[in-house]
C-alpha positions in Angstrom: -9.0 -18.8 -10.1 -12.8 -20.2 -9.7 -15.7 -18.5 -11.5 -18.3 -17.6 -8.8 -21.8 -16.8 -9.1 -23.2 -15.7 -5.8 -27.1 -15.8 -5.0 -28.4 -13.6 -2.3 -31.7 -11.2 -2.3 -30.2 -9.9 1.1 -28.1 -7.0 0.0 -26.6 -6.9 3.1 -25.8 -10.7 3.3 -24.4 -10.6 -0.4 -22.0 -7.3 0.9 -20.9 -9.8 3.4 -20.3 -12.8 0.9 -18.8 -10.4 -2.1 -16.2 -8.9 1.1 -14.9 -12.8 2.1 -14.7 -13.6 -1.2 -12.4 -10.4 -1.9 -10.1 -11.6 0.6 -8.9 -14.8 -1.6 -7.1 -14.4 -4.2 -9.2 -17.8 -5.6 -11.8 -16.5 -6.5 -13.8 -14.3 -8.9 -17.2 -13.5 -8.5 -18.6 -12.9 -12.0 -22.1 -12.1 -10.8 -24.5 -11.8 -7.9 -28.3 -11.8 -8.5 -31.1 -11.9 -6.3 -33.4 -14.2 -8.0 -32.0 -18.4 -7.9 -34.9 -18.8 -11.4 -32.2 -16.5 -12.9 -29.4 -18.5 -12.1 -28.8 -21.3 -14.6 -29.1 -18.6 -17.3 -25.6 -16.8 -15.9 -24.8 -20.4 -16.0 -25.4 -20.4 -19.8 -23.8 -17.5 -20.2 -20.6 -17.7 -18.4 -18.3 -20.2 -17.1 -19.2 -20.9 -13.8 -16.8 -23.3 -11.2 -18.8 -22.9 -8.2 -22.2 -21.2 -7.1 -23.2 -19.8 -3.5 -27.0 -20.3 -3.2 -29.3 -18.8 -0.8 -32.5 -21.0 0.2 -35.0 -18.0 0.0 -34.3 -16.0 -2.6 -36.2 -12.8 -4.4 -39.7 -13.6 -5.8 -39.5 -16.4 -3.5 -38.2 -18.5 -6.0 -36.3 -21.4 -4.0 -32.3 -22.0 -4.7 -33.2 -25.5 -3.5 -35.0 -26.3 -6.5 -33.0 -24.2 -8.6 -29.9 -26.1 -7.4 -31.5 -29.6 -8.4 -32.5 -28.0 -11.8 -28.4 -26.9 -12.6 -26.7 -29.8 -11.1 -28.7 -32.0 -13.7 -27.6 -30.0 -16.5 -24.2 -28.7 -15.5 -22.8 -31.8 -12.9 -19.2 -30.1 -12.7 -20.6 -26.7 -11.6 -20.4 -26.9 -7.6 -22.9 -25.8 -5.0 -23.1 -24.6 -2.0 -25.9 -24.2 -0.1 -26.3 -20.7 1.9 -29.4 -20.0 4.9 -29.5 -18.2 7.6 -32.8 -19.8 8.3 -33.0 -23.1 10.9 -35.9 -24.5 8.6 -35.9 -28.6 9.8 -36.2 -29.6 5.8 -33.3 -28.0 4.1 -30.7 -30.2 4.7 -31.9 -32.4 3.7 -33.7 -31.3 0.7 -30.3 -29.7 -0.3 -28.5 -33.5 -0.2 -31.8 -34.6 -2.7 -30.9 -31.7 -4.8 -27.1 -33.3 -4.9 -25.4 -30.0 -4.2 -22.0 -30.2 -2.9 -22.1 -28.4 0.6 -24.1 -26.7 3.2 -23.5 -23.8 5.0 -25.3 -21.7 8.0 -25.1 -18.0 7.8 -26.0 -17.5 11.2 -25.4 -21.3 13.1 -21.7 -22.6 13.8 -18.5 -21.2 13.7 -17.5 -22.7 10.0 -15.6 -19.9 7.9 -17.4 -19.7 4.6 -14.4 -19.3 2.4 -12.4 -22.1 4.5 -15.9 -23.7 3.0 -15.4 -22.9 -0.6 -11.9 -24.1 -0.2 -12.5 -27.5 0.8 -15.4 -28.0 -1.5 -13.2 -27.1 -4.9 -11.0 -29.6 -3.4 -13.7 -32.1 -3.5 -15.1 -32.1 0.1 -18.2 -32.2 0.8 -18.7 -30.1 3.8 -21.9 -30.1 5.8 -23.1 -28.7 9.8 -22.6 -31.9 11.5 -26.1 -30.9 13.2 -29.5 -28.7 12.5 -29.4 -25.6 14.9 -31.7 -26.2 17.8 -34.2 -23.6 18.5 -36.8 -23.4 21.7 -40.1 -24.2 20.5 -42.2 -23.4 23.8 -41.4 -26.1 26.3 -38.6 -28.2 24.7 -35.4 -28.1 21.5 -36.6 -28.7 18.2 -34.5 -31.8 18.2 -36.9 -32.6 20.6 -39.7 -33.5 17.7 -39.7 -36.9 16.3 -39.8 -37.3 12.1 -43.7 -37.6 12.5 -44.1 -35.0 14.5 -42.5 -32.3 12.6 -44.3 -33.9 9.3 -47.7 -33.2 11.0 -46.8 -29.6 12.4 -45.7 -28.9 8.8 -49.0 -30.2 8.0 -50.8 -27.5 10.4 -48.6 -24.8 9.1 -50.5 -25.7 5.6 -53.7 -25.1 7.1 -54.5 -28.8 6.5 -57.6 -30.3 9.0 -56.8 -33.6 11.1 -58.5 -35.3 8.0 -56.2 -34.0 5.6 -53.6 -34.3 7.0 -54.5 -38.3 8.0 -55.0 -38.8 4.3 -51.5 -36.6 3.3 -49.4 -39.1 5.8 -51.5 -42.3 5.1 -52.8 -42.5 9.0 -55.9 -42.4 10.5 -57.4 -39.5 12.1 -57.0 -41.0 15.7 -53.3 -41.2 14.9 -53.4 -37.4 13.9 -55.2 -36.6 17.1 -52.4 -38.5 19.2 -49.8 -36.7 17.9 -51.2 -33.3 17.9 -52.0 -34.1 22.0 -48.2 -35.3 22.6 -46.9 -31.8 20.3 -49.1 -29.8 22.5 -48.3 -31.4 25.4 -44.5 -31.2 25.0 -44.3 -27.5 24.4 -47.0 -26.3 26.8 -49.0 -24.8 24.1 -52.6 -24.7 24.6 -53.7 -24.7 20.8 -52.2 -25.6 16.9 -52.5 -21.8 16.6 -50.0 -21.2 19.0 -47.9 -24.1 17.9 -48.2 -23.0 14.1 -46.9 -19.0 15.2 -44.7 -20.3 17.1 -42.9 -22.9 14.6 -43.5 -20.1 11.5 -42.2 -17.3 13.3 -38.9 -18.4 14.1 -38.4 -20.1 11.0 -38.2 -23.4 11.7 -40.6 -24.5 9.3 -41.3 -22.5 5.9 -44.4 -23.8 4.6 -43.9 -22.6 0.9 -40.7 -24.2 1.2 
């Protein structure tokens, strides 16, 4: 049977996790806790196999980085990844952080525990795509690596110079971009574009 530490700051999304994980007689969850700063000291503490991370966590402290931080000093203690937020940056910051799967709460049809399974197997199981969510006009797949890097930029509250200096291009460049976003998704201003983006998650600035 694996060790499990689950965590979740959504009480309703950990009632969820604590009921599939119930259901398998593989696993034991030893503790779920709300806050991902508090999660390498469970880790200290117990013996852990495998832990199911949210992104956003309580305090706003993020599992991302929390991951990063355990799978440095405990490499045999297995991740997975858990959102239920379409955010364009967390799979891949999760693959940086060198956690062993990713898993949408809300996107695809993947069964979490069939999930678990395959990762204590030695899988590493990821969405074979980002969701796609309408941003005005057009799919976020629709925004090209730049383009999302400059509306994260926005999101900031950067100016066009700031932002030029933050991606080493010239304000002109900046400009261009900006005028191709707006045109894109029919918006008439950032401000739109920023409330638009924030709002339906698909870019967390303090994450």
């Amino acid at each position: 049977m694996y060790n499990v530490l689950v965590v979740e700051d959504s009480k309703i999304a950990k009632d969820m996790v604590e009921r599939m994980l119930s259901q398998s007689e593989d696993y034991n969850m030893v503790a779920a806790i709300e806050n991902a700063a508090n999660a390498a000291i469970i880790c200290v503490r117990n013996k852990i196999d495998l832990i199911l991370m949210d992104v956003v966590t309580a305090g706003d402290e993020s599992g991302l980085e929390a991951a990063a931080d355990i799978k440095q000093k405990y490499p045999s203690i297995k991740i997975i990844i858990m959102t239920s937020m379409p955010e364009v940056s967390f799979m891949d910051k999760a693959r940086a952080a060198g956690v062993e799967s990713f898993w949408y709460k809300e996107y695809g049809s993947e069964d979490l525990i069939n999930v678990c399974d395959r990762t204590m197997n030695g899988e590493h199981v990821w969405p074979m795509e980002k969701p796609v969510i309408k941003v005005g006009d057009i799919d976020s797949v629709e925004f090209t690596d730049r383009e999302v890097e400059v509306i994260r930029a926005l999101t900031l509250g950067l100016k066009y110079e700031e932002i030029a200096d933050q991606l080493y291009i010239s304000t002109n460049t900046v400009k261009f971009h900006i005028k191709n976003i707006l045109q894109k998704t029919g918006f008439h201003s950032t401000l739109q574009l920023v409330t638009e983006v924030v709002s339906k998650r698909l870019i967390l600035p303090k994450f």
